[in-house]
N, C-alpha and C positions, 0 to 999 in steps of 0.2 A: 695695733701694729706689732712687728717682734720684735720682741726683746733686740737690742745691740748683738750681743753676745752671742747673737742667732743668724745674723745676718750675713747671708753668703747667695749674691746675685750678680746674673752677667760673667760666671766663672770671677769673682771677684770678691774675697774674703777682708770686709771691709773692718770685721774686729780682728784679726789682725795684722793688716794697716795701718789699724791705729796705733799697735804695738811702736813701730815701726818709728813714731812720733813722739819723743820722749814731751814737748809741752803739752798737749791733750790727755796726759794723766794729772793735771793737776785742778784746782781748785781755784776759784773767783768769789774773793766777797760769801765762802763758803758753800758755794755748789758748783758741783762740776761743770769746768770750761765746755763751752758753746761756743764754736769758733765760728763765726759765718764773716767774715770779713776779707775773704782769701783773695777779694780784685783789689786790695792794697797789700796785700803781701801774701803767701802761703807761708805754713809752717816747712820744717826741714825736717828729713827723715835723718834717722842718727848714723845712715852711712855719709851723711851729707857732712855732716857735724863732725864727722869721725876722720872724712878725710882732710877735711881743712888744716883739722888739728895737725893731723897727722906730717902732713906739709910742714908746716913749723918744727916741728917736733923731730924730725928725720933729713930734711931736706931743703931746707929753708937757703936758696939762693938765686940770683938774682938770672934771667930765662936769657939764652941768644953769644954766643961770642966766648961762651967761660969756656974752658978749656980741664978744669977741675972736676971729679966726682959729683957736687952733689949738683952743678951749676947743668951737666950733662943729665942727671937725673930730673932734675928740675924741669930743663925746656923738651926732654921727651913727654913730661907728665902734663905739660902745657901744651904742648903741639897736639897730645894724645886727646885733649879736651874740644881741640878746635875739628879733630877729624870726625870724632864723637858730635859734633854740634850737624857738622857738614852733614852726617848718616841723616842725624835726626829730619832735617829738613828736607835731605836730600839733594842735597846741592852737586853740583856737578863737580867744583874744586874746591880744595878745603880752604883756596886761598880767598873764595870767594866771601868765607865768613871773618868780618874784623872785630875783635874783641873790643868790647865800648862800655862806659859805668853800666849804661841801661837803655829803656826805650827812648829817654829826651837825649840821652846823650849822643845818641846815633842819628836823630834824625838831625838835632841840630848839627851833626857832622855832614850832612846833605843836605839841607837847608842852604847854610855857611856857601858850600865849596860848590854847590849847582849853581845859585844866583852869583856867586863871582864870575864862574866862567859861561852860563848859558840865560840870565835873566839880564833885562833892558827897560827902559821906558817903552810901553807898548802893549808888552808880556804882559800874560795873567799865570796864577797858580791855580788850581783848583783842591776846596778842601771841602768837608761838608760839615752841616750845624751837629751832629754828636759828638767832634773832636775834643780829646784833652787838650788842655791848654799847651801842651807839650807837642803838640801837633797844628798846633794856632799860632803860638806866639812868635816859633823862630821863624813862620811863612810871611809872618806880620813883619819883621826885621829884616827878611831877605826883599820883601817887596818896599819897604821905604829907602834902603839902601841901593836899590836898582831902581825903583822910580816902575816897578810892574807895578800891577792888581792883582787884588787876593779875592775870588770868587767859592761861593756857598753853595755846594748841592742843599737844597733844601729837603725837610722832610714832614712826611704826615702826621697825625694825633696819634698815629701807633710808634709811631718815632723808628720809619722805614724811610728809606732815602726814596725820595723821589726820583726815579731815574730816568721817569721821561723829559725831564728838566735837566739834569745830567746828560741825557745824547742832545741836549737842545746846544747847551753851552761848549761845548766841544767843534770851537771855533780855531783859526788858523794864531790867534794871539796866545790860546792855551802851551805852557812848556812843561809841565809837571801836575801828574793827578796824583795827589797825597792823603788818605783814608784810613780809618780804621777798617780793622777786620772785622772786630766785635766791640760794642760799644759797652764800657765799663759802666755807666753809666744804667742804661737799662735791658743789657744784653742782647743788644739787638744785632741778628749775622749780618752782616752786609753782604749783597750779589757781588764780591770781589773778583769773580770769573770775570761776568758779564763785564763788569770794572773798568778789568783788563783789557781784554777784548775791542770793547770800542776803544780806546783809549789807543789801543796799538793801531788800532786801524789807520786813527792820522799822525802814527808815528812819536805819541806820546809817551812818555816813560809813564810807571804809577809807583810809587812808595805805599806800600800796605805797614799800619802801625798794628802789627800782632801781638803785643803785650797781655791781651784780655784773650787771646786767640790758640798759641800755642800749646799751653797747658789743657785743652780743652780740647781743641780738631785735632787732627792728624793734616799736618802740612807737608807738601810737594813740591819745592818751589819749580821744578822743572816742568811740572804738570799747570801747575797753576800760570807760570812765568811773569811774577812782579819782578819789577826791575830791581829795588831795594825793599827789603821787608826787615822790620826793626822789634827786637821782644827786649824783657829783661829777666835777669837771670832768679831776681827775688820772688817773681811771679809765678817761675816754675820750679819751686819747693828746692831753689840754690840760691845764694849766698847774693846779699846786697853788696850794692855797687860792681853786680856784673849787669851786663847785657850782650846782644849781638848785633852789628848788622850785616844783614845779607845783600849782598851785590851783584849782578854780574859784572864779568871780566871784563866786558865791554867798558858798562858806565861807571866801572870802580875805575878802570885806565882811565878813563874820559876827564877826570876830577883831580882837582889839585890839591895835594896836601893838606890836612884841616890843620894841623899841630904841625911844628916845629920841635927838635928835639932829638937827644939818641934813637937808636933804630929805626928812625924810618927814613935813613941816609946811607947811601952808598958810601958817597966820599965828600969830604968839606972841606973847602979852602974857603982863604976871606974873599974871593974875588965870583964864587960858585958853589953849590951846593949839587950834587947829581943825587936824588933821590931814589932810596930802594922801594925793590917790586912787592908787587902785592902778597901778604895783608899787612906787610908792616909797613908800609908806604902811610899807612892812618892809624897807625898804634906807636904814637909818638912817647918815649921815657918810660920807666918801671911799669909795667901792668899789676891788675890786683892778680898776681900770680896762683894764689891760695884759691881766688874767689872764682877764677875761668877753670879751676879744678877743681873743686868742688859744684861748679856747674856740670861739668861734661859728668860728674859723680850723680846730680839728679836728674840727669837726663839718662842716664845707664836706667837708675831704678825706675824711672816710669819706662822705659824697654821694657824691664823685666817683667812690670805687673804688665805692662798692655795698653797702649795709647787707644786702640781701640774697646778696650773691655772700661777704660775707664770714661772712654766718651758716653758708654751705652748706660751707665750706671749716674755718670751726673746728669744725663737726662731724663731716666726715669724719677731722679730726687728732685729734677727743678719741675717736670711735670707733675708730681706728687705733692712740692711747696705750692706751688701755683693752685693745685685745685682747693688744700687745704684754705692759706690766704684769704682765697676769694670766698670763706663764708664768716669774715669778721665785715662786723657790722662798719659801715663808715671809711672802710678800704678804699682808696684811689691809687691803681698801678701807674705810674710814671713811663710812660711807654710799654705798648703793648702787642710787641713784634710776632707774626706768626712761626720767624726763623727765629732763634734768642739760643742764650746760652753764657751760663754763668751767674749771671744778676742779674736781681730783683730790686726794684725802685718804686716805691712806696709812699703815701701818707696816710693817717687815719684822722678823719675829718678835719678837725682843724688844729690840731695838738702838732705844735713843734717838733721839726725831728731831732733836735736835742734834748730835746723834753723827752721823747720817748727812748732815744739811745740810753740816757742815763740812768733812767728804770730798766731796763734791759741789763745793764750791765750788771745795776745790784743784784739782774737774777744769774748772772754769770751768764750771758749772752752776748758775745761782740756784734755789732754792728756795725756800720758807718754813716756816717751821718752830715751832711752837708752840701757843699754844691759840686763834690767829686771831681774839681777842677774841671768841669764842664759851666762854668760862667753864661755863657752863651744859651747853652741850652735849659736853663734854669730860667732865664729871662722870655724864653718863647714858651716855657710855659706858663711863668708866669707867679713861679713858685720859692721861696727863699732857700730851699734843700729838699732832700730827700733822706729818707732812710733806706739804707743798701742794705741787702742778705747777698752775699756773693759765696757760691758754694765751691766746695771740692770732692777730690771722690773719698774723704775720711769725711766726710761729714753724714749723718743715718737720717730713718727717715723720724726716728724718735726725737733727735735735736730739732728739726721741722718742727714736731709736736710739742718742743718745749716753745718754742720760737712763737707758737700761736698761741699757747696757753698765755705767753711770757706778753705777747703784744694787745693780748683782752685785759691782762692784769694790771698794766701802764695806761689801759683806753680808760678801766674803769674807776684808775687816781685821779688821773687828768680830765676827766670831764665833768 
């Protein structure tokens, strides 16, 4: 293959990108970082890094109501992130995106305030077996708390939703279909259109969890029309403890308060509270001010390189990992989707995937390793974890070839 240092495909100059990435110059246990782990966090580019800083550093005051210099520069550079988020997805109003820690924080913010006001004894939820637990647990809580059922699209050996099963369940008890887009787990795309679609037909809302998704597709939500769709901010190369969800105006009106607290009050007496409008109506007290700007700052830079020149390039690396992979002896993929994207889920014969993450890593190779907060689907197969390669578009195809070298060299300690 070519050199790193050679590599310019898809109008996409991935060395450097990598520039771009102050951690991927450095060293693990004495050989260069191998970062394949980017479905539990992505790295940050140093405009990301740069303007966070810079927020403290210049600007640091408190977003909404200040009447002072930097309190006015402040909630322009926070509003300016939320309109920048809006472009990104497309949303029709910028009110319609609420700033939230991340993707559990947002759902359980719909989770919480759907079942207070629209779940009952009767109701069912709909979710399917690749969920994170971040998309299980709070439908699990909102359904003992209302006294509904929590129902499973099932899926195949290739770990594909079954979606004949899916239009079967889509009864008059169903009040919410709740899904991933793309499953962290083993990258699987889900038919989220088709999703949609039926789902509206009997007038169901659906919540798409985009966190594995974002970073990866180029999203619509006007074209697409999920009702809430929920990412996090750390996933697309910005700052932990951001996220977003996306609403419409409709079902964000529809819902009641998730938090208590400054800003999302119009006016407060002891006897009443009149709540303000959307999106601060669910962005209750201090936001991570720094971190929703430094978001709207990595989403500027994947603008700039090209959400679609970077789609066409991690697909050629995940098709390139995949054919590599599959000539190590004793390889079992963990789901094996014909739509995928992102990660790779793995075991080799019978060797622990702790056992093999930790030989990886002495070759400077991140991975992940375990049951990826997918519980559930680790039990249907049957398996105690997985090994993840979750890529991005700095990762080449030469890291692949250490990744294979790296996982024959851990087969042939361990066995």
């Amino acid at each position: 293959m070519e050199h790193i240092a050679n590599i310019v495909t898809a109008d996409l100059d991935v060395a450097r990108i990598r520039k771009d990435f102050p951690i991927l110059q450095q060293q693990v246990h004495g050989k260069p970082l191998v970062y394949l782990d980017n479905g539990a966090t992505t790295q940050k580019p140093q405009v990301v890094i740069d303007t966070e800083s810079r927020y403290y550093e210049e600007y640091n005051s408190n977003v909404h109501r200040g009447v002072h210099r930097l309190s006015q520069v402040a909630t322009d550079a926070y509003e300016k992130a939320r309109h920048i988020v809006a472009g990104y997805i497309n949303a029709a109003h910028s009110h319609e995106v609420i700033f939230t820690k991340g993707t559990t924080d947002a759902i359980n913010l719909v989770a919480n305030t759907f079942s207070r006001r629209f779940l009952k004894a009767g109701d069912s939820v709909i979710i399917s077996a690749m969920e994170h637990h971040s998309n299980i647990v709070p439908w699990q809580i909102a359904c003992e708390e209302s006294g509904a059922t929590l129902k499973v699209i099932p899926i195949n050996e290739k770990g594909e939703l079954r979606m004949d099963t899916f239009e079967a369940m889509l009864d008059d008890t169903v009040k919410i279909v709740a899904v991933t887009y793309v499953s962290n787990t083993m990258g699987t795309i889900n038919p989220v259109q088709d999703i949609i679609t039926l789902a509206h037909a009997r007038n169901i809302p659906v919540l798409l969890d985009a966190a594995q998704a974002v970073q990866h597709i180029s999203i619509d939500v006007q074209a697409l029309k999920p009702d809430f769709l929920a990412f996090s901010g750390h996933k697309i190369y910005g700052p932990t403890g951001t996220g977003v969800l996306y609403g419409t105006t409709e079902w964000l009106n529809k819902l009641p308060p998730y938090q208590g607290g400054g800003d999302m009050i119009k006016t407060v007496t002891f006897a009443k509270t009149i709540y303000n409008e959307l999106p601060y109506k669910f962005e209750a007290g201090t936001p991570h001010i720094a971190g929703a700007i430094g978001l709207g700052a990595a989403i500027q830079y994947l603008q700039q390189t090209g959400i679609e020149k970077i789609q066409q390039w991690e697909e050629q690396l995940l098709a390139y990992a995949l054919e590599q992979l599959r000539g190590i002896d004793g390889i079992r993929f963990i789901g094996d989707a014909a739509h995928r994207s992102g990660a790779i889920s793995f075991l080799v014969h019978n060797i622990h995937p702790f056992d093999m993450g930790e030989l990886l890593d002495q070759q400077g190779i991140a991975v992940r390793t375990g049951h990826h907060c997918t519980e559930p689907l680790m039990d249907l197969f049957q398996i105690p974890g997985t090994v993840r390669a979750s890529l991005s578009f700095y990762n080449t195809t030469e890291e692949i070839d250490k990744l294979v070298a790296g996982i024959r060299r851990a087969a042939s300690m361990l066995l």
